[in-house]
C-alpha positions in Angstrom: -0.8 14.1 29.8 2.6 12.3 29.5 2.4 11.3 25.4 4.8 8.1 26.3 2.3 6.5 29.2 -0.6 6.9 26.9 0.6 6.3 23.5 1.2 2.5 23.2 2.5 1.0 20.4 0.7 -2.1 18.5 2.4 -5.0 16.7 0.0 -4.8 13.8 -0.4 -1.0 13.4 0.1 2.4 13.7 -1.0 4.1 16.7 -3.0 7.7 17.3 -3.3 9.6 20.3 -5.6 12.8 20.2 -3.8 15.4 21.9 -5.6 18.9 20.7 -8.6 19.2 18.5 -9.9 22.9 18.3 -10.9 24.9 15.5 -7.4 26.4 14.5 -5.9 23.3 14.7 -5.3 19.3 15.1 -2.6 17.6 16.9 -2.1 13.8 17.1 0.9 11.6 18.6 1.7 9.1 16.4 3.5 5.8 17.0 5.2 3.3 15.2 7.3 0.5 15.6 10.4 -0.2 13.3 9.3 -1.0 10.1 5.6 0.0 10.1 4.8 2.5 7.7 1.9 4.9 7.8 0.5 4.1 4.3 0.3 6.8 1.2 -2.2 9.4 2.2 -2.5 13.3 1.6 -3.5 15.7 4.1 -6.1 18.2 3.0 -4.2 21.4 5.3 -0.6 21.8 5.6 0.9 20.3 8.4 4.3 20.3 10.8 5.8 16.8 11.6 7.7 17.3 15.0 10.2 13.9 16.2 10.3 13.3 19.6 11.7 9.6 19.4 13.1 7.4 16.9 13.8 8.0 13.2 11.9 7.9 10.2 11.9 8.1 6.4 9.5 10.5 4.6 8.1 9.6 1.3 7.3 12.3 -0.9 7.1 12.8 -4.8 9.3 9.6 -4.3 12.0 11.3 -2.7 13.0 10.2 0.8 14.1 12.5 3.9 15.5 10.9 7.1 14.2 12.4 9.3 15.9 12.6 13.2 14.8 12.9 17.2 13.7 17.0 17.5 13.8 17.5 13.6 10.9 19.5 12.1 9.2 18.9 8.7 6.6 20.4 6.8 4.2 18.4 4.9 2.2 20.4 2.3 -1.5 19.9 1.3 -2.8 17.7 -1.2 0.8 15.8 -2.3 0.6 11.9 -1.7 3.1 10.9 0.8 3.6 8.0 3.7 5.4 7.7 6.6 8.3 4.5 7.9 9.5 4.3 11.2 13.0 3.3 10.7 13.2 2.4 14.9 10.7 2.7 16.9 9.0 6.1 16.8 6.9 8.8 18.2 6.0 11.9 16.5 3.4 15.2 16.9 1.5 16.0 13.8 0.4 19.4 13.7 -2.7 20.4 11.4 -4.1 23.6 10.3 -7.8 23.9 10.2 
């Protein structure tokens, strides 16, 4: 599966592209376009936020990491947090079960 071909990116939304769903573990392509912003959520499993395009700010405990193409970020359980795509963007999200 080539992640660019099947991810396609919407005006008025985020975008999510299954990529692995097993029993260990969850991993999703994500997509925005500059300026969306994945609204505040929490994950209930820690998770690894891999950028393959673009460049995005990370909202945590109201501190905010840039974060660049190929950069790697954890994102802890259970803390509130949301997402900006700062230019268009495409990133894996990788979940433990």
């Amino acid at each position: 599966m080539n992640i660019s071909e099947n991810l396609v990116l919407q005006d008025n939304a985020p975008v999510a592209l299954q990529i692995k769903n097993s029993l260990k573990q969850q991993i999703t392509a994500i997509g925005l376009k500059q300026g969306q912003i994945l609204k505040k959520h929490i994950t209930t499993s820690p998770a690894i936020l891999i950028l393959l395009k673009g460049k995005l700010a990370f909202n945590m405990n109201d501190h905010i990491t840039e974060i660049q193409v190929m950069d790697t970020f954890d994102i802890p359980a259970d803390i509130p947090h949301e997402v900006k795509g700062l230019e268009e963007s495409i990133f894996l999200l990788i979940k433990e079960k």
